[in-house]
DOPA-572750 format. One record per atom (N, C-alpha, C, O): residue number from 1; x, y, z. Coordinates in Angstrom, 1 decimal, always signed. Layout:
BEGIN
+-----+--------+--------+--------+
:  nr :     px :     py :     pz :
+-----+--------+--------+--------+
: NUM :      X :      Y :      Z :
...
+-----+--------+--------+--------+
% end
This chain:
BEGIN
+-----+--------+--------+--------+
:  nr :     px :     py :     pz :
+-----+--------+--------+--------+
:   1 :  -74.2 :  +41.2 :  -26.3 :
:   1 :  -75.2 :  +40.9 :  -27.4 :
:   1 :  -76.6 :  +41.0 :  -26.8 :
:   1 :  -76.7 :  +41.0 :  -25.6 :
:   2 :  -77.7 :  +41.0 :  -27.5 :
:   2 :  -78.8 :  +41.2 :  -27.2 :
:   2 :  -79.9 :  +40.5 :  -27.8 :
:   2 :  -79.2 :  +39.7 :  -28.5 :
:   3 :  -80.8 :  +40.2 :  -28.0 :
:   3 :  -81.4 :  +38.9 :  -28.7 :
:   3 :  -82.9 :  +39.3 :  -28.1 :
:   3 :  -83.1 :  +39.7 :  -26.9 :
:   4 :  -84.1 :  +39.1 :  -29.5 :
:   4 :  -85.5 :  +39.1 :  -29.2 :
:   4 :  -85.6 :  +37.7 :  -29.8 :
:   4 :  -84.9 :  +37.3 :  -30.7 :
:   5 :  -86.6 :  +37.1 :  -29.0 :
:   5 :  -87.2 :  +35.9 :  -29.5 :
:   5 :  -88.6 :  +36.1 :  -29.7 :
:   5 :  -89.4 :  +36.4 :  -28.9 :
:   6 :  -88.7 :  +35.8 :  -31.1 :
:   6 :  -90.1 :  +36.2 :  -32.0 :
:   6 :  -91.1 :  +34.6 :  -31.7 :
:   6 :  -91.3 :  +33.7 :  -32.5 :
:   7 :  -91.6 :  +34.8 :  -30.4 :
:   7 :  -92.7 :  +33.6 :  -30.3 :
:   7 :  -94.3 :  +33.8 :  -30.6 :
:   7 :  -95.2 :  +34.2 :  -29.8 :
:   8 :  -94.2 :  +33.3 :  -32.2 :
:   8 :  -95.5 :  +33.9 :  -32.7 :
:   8 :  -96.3 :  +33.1 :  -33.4 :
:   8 :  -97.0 :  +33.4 :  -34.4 :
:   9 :  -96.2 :  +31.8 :  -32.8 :
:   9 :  -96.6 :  +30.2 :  -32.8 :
:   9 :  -97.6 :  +30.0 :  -32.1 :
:   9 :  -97.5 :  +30.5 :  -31.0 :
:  10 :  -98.7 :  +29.3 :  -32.3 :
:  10 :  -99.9 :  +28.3 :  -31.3 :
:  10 :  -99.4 :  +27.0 :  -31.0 :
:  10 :  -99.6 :  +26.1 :  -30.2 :
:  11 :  -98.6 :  +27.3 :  -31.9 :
:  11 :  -97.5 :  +25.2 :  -31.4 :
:  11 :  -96.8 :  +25.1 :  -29.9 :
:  11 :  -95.8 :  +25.6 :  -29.4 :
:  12 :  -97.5 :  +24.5 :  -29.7 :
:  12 :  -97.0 :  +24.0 :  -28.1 :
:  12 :  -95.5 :  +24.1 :  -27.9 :
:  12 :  -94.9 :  +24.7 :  -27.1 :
:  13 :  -95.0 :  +23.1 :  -29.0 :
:  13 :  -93.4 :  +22.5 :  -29.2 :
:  13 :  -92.9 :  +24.1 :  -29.4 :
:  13 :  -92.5 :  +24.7 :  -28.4 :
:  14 :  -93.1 :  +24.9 :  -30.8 :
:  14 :  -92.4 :  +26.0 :  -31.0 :
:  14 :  -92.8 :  +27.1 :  -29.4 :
:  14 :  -92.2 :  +28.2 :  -29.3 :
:  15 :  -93.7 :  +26.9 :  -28.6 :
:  15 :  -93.6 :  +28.1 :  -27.7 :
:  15 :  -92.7 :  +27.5 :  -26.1 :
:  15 :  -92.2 :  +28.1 :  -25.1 :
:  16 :  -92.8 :  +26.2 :  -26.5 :
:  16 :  -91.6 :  +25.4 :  -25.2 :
:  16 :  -90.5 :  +26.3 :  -25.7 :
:  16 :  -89.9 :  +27.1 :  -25.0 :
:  17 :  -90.3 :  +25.9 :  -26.9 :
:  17 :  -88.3 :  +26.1 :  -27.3 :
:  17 :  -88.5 :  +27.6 :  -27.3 :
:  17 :  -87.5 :  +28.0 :  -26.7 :
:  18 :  -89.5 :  +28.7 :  -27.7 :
:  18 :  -89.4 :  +29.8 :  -27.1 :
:  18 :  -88.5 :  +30.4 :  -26.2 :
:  18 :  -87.5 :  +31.0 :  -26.3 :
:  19 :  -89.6 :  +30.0 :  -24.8 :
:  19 :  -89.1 :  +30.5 :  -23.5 :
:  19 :  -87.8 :  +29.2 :  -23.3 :
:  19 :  -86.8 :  +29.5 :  -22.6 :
:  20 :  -87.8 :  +28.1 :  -23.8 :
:  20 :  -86.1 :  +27.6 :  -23.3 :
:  20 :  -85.7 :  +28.5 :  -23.9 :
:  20 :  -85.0 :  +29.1 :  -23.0 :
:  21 :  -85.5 :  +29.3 :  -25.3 :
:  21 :  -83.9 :  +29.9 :  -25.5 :
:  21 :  -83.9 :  +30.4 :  -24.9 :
:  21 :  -82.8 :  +30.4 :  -24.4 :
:  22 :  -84.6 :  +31.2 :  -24.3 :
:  22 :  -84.7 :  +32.7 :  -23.4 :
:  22 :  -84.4 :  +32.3 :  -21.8 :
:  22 :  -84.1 :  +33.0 :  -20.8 :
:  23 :  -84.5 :  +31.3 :  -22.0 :
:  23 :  -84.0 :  +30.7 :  -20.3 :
:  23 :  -82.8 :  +30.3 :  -20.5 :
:  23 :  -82.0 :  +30.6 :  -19.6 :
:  24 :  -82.3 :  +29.5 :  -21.5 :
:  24 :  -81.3 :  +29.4 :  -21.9 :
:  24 :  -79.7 :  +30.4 :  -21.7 :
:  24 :  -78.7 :  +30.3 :  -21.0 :
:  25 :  -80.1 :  +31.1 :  -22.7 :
:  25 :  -79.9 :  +32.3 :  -22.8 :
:  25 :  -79.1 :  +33.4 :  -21.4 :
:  25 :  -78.0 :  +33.9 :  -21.4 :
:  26 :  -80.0 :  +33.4 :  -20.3 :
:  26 :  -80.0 :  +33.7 :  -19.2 :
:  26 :  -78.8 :  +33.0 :  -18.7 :
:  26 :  -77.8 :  +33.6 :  -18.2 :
:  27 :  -79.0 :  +31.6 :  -18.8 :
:  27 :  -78.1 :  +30.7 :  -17.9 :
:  27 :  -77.1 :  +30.8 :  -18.3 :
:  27 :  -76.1 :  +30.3 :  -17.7 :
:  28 :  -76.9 :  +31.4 :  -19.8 :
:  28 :  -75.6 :  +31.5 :  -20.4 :
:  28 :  -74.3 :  +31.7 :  -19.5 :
:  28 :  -74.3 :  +32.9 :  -19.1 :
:  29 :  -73.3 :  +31.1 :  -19.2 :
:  29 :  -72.4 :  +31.7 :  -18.6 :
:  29 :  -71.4 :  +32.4 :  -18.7 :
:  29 :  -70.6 :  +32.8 :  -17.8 :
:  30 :  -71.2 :  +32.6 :  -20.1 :
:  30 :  -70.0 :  +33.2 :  -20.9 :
:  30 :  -69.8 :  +34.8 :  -21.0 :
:  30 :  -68.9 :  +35.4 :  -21.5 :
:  31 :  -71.5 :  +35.4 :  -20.1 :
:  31 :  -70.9 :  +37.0 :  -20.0 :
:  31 :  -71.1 :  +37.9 :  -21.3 :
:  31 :  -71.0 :  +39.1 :  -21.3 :
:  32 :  -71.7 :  +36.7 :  -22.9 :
:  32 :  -71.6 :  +37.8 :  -23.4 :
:  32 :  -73.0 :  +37.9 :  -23.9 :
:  32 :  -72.9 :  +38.0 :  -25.1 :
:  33 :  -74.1 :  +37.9 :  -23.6 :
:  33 :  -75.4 :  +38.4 :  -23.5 :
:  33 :  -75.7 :  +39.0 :  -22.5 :
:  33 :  -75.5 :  +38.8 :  -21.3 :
:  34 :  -76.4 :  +40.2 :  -23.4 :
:  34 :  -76.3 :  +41.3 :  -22.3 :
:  34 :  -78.2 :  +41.3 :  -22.0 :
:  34 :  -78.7 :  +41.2 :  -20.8 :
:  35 :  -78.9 :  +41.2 :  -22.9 :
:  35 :  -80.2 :  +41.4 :  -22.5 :
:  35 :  -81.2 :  +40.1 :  -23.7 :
:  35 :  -80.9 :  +39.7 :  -24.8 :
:  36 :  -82.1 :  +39.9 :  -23.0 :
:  36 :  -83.0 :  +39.0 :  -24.2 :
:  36 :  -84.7 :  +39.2 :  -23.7 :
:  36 :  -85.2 :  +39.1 :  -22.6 :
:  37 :  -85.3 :  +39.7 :  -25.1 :
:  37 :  -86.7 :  +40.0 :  -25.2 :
:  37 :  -87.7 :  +39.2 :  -25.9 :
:  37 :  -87.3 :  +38.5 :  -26.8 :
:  38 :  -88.6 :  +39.3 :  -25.6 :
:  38 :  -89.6 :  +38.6 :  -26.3 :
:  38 :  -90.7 :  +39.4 :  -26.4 :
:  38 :  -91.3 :  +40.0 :  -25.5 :
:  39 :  -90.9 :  +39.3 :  -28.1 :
:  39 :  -92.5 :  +39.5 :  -28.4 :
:  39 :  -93.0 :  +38.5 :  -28.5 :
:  39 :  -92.4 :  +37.4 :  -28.5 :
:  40 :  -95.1 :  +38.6 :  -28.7 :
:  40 :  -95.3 :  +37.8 :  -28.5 :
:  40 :  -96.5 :  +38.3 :  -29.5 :
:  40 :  -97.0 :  +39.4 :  -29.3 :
:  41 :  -96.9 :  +37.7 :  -30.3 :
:  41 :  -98.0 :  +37.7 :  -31.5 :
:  41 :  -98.7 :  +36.4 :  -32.1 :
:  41 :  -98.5 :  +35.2 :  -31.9 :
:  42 :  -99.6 :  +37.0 :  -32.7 :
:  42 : -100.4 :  +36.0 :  -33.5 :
:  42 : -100.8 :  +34.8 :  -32.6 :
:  42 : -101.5 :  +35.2 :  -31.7 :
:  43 : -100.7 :  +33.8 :  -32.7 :
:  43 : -100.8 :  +32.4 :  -32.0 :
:  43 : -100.2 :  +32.2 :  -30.5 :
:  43 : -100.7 :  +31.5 :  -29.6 :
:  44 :  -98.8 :  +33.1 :  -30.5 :
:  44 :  -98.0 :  +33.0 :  -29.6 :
:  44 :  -98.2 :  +33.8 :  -28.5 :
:  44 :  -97.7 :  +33.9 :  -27.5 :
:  45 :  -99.2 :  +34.4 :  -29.0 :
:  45 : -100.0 :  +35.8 :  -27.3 :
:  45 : -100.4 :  +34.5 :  -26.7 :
:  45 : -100.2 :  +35.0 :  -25.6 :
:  46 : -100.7 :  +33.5 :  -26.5 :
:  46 : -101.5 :  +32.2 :  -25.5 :
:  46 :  -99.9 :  +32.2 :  -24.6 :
:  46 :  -99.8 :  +33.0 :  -23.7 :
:  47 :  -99.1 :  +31.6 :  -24.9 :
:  47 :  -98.1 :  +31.9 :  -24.1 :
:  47 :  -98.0 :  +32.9 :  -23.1 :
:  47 :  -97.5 :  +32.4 :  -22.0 :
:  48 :  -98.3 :  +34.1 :  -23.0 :
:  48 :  -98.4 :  +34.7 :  -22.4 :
:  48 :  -99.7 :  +35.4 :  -21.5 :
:  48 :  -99.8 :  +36.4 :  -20.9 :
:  49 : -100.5 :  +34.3 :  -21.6 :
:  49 : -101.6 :  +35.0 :  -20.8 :
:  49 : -101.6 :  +34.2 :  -19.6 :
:  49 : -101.0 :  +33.1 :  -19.5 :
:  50 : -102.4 :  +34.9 :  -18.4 :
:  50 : -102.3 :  +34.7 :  -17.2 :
:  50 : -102.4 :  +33.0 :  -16.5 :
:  50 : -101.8 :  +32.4 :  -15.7 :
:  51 : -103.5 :  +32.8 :  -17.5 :
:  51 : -104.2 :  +31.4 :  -17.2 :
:  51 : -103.2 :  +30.5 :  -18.3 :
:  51 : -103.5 :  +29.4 :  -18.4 :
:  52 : -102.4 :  +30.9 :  -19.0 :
:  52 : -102.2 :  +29.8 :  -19.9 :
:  52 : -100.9 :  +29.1 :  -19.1 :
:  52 : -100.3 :  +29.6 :  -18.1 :
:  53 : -100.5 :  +28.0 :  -19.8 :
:  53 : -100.1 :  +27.2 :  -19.7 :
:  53 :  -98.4 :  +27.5 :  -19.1 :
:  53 :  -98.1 :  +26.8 :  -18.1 :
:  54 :  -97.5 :  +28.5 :  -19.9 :
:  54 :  -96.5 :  +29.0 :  -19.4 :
:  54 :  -96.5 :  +30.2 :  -18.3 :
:  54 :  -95.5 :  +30.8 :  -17.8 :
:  55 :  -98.0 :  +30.4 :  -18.0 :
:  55 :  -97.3 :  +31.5 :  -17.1 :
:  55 :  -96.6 :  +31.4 :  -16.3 :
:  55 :  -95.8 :  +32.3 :  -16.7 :
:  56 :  -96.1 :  +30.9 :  -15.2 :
:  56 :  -95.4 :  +31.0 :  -14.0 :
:  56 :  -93.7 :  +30.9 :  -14.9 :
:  56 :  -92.7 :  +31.4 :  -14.5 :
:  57 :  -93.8 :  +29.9 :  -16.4 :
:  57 :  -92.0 :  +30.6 :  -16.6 :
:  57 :  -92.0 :  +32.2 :  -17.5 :
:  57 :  -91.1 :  +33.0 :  -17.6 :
:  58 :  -93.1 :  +32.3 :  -18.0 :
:  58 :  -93.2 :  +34.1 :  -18.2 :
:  58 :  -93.2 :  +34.7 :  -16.9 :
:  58 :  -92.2 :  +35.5 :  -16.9 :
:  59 :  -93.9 :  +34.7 :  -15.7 :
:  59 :  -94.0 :  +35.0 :  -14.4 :
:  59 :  -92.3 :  +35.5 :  -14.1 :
:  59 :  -91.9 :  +36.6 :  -14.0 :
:  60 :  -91.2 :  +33.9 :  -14.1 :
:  60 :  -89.9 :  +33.3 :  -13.9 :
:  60 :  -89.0 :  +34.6 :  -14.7 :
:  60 :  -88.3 :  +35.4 :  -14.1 :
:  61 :  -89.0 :  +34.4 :  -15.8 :
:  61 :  -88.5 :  +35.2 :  -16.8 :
:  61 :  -88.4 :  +36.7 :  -17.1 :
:  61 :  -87.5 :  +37.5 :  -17.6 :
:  62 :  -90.1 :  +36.9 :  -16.5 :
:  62 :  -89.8 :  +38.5 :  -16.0 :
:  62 :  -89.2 :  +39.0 :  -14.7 :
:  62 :  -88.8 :  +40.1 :  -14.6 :
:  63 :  -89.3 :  +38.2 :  -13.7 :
:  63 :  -88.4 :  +38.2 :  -12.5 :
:  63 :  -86.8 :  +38.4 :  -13.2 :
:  63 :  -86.2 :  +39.4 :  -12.7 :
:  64 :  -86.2 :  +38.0 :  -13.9 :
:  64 :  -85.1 :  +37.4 :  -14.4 :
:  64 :  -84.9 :  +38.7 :  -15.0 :
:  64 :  -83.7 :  +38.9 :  -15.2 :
:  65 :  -85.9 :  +40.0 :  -15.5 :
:  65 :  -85.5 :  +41.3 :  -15.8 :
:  65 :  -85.7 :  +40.9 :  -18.3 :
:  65 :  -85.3 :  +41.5 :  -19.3 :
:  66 :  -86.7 :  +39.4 :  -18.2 :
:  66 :  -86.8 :  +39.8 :  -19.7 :
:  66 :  -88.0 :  +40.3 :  -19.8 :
:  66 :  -88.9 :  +39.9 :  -19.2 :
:  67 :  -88.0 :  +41.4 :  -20.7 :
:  67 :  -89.3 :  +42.3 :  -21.0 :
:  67 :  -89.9 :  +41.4 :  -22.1 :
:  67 :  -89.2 :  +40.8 :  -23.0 :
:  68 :  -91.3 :  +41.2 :  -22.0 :
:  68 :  -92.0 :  +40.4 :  -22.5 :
:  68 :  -93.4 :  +41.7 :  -23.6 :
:  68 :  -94.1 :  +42.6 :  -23.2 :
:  69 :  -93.4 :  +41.4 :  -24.3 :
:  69 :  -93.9 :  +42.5 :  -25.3 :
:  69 :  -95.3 :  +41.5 :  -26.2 :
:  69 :  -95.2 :  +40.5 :  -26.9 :
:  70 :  -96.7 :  +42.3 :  -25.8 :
:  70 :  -97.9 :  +41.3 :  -26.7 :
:  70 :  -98.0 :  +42.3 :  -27.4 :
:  70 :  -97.5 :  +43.4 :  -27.0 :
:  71 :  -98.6 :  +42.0 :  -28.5 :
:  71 :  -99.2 :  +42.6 :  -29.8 :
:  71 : -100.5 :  +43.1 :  -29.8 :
:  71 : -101.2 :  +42.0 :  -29.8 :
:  72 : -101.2 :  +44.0 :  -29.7 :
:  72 : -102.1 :  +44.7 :  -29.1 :
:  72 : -103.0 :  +44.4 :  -29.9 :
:  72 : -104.2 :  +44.3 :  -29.4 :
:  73 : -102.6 :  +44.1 :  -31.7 :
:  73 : -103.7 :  +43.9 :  -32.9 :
:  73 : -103.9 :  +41.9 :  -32.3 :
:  73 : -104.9 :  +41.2 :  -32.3 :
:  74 : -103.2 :  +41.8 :  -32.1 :
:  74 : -103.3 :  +39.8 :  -31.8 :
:  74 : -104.5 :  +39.9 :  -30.7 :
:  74 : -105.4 :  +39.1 :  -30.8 :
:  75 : -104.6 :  +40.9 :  -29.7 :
:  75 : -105.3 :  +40.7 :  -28.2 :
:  75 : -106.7 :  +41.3 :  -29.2 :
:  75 : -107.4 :  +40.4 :  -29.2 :
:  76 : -107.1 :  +42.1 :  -29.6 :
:  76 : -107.9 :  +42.3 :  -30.3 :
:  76 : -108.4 :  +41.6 :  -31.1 :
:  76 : -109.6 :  +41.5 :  -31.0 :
:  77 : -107.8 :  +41.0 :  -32.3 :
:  77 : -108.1 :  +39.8 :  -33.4 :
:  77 : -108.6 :  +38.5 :  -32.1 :
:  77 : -109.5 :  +37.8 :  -32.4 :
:  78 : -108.2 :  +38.3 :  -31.1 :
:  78 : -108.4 :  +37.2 :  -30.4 :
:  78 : -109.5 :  +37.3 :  -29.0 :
:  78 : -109.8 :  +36.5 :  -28.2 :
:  79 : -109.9 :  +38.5 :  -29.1 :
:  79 : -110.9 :  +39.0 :  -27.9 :
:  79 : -110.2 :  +39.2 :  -26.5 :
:  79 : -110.7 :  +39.4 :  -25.4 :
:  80 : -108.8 :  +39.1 :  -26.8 :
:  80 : -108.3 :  +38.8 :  -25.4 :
:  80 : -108.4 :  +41.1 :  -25.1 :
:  80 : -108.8 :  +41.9 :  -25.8 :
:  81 : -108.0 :  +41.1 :  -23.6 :
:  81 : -107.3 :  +42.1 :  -23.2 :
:  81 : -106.3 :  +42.2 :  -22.7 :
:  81 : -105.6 :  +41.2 :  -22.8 :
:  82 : -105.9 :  +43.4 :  -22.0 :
:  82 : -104.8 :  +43.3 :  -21.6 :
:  82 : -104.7 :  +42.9 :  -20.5 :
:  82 : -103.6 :  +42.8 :  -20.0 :
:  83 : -105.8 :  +42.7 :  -19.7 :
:  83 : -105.8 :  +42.3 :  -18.2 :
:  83 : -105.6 :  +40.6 :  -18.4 :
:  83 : -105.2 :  +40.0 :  -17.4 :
:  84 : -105.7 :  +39.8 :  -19.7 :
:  84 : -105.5 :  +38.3 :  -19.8 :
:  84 : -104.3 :  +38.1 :  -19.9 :
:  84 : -103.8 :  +37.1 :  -20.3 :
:  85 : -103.5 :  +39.3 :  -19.7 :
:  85 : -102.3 :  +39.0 :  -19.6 :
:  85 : -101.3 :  +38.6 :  -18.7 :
:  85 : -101.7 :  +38.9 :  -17.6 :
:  86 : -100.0 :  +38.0 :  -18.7 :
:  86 :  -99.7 :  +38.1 :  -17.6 :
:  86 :  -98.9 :  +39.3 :  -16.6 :
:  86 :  -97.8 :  +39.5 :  -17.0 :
:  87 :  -99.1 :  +39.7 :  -15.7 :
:  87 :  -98.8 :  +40.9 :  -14.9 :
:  87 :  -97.7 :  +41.3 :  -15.3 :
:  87 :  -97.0 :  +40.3 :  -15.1 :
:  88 :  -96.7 :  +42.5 :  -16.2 :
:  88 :  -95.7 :  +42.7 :  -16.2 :
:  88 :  -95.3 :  +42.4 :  -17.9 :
:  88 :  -94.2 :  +42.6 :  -18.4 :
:  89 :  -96.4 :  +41.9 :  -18.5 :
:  89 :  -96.1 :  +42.0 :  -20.4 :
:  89 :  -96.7 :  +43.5 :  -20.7 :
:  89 :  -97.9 :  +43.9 :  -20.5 :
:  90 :  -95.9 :  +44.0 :  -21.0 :
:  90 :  -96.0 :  +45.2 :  -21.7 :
:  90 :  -97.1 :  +44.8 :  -23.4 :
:  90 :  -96.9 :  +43.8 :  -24.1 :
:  91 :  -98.0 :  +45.8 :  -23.7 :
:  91 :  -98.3 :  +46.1 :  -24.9 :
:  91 :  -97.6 :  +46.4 :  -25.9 :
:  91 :  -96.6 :  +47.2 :  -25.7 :
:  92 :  -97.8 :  +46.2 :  -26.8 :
:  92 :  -97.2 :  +47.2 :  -28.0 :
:  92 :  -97.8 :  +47.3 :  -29.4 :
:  92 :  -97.4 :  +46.5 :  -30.3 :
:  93 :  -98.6 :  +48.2 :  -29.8 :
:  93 :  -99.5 :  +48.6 :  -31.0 :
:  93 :  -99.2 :  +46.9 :  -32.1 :
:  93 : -100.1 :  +46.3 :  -32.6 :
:  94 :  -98.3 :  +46.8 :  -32.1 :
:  94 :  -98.3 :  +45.6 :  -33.5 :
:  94 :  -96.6 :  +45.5 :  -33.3 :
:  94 :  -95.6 :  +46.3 :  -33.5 :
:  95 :  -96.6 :  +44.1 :  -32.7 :
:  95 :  -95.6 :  +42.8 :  -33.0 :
:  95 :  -94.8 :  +42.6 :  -33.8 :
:  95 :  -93.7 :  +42.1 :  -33.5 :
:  96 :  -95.0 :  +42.9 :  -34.9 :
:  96 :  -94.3 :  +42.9 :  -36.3 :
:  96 :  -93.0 :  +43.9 :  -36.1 :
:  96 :  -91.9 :  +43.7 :  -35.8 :
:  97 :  -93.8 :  +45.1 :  -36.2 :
:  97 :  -92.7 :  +46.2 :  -35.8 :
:  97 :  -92.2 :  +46.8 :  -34.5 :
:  97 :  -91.6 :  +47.9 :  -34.4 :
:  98 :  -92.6 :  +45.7 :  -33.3 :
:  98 :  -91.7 :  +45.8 :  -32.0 :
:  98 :  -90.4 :  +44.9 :  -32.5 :
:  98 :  -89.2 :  +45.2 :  -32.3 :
:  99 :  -90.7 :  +43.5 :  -33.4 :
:  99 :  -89.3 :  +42.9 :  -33.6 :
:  99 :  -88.7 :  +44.0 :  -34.5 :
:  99 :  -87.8 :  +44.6 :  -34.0 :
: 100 :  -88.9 :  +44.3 :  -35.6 :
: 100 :  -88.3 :  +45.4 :  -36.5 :
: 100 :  -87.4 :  +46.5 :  -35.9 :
: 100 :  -86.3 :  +47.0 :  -36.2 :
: 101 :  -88.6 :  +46.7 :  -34.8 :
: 101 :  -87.5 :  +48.3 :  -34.1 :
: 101 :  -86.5 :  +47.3 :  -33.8 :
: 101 :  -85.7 :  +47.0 :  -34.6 :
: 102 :  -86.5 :  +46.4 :  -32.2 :
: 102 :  -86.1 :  +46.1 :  -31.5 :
: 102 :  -84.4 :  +45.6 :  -32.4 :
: 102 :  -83.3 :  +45.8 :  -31.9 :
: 103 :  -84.7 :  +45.0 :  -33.7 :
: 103 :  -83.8 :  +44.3 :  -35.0 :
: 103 :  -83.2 :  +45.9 :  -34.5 :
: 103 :  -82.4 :  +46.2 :  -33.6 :
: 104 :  -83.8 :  +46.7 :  -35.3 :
: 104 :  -82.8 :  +48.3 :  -35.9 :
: 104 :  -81.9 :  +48.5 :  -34.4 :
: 104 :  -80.7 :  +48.9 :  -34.5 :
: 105 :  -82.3 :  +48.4 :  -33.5 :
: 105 :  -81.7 :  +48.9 :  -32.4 :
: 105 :  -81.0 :  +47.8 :  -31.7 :
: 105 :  -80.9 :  +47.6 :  -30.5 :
: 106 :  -80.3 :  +46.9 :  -33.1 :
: 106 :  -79.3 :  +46.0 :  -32.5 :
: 106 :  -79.3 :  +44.8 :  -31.8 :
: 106 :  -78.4 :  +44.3 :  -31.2 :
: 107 :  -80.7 :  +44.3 :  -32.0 :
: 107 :  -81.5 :  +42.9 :  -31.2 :
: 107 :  -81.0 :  +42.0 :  -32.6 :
: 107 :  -81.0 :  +42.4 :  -33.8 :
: 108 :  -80.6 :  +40.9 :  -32.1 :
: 108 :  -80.5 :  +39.5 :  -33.1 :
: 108 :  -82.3 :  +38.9 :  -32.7 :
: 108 :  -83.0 :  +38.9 :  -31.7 :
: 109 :  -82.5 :  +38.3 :  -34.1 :
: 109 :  -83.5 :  +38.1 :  -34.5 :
: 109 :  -83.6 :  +36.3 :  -33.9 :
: 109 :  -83.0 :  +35.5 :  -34.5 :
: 110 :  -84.3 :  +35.9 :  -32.8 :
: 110 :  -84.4 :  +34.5 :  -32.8 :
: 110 :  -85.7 :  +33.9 :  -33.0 :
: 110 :  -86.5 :  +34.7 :  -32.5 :
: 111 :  -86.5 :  +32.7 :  -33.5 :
: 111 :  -87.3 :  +32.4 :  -34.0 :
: 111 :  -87.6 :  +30.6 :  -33.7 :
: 111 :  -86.9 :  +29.9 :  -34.4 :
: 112 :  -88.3 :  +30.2 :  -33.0 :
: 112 :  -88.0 :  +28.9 :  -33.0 :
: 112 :  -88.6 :  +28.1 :  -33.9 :
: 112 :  -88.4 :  +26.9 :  -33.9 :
+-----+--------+--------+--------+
% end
């Protein structure tokens, strides 16, 4: 199985339980997840920037092999760039339709 988690929250609580499923997830022992992604939009690009608050389990997570995906219209609507990011999140034109593809190509949709 495969799984994106859509963390696209400013809420503290909703971007904790984020990165836990996704850590979760990982620790799974049952063999039957095969990969888990995260985009990251709207509110929920802070999550992912260098200086913020989760980096070192974004840092953790991409070690761990989960591809971490920002929204390029979010980094722009918010002045950020891509260098406020943290090392190893990939861009992607708009968030919306990285979960969409990611959905078509067989990703379960998780949401906290």
């Amino acid at each position: 199985m495969r799984s994106v988690v859509h963390l696209s929250s400013g809420d503290e609580a909703e971007q904790e339980t984020a990165l836990a499923v996704a850590e979760n997830m990982l620790a799974d022992e049952s063999d039957s997840i095969d990969e888990v992604a995260v985009v990251a939009q709207s509110g929920g690009i802070e999550a992912v920037t260098a200086d913020g608050e989760y980096a070192d389990r974004v840092r953790s997570l991409l070690d761990d092999g989960v591809p971490f995906k920002g929204c390029a219209n979010t980094l722009e609507t918010a002045s950020l760039d891509e260098s406020d990011l943290v090392d190893g999140v990939e861009t992607v034109p708009e968030g919306a339709v990285e979960v969409t593809r990611l959905q078509n190509d067989g990703y379960a949709y998780l949401r906290p």
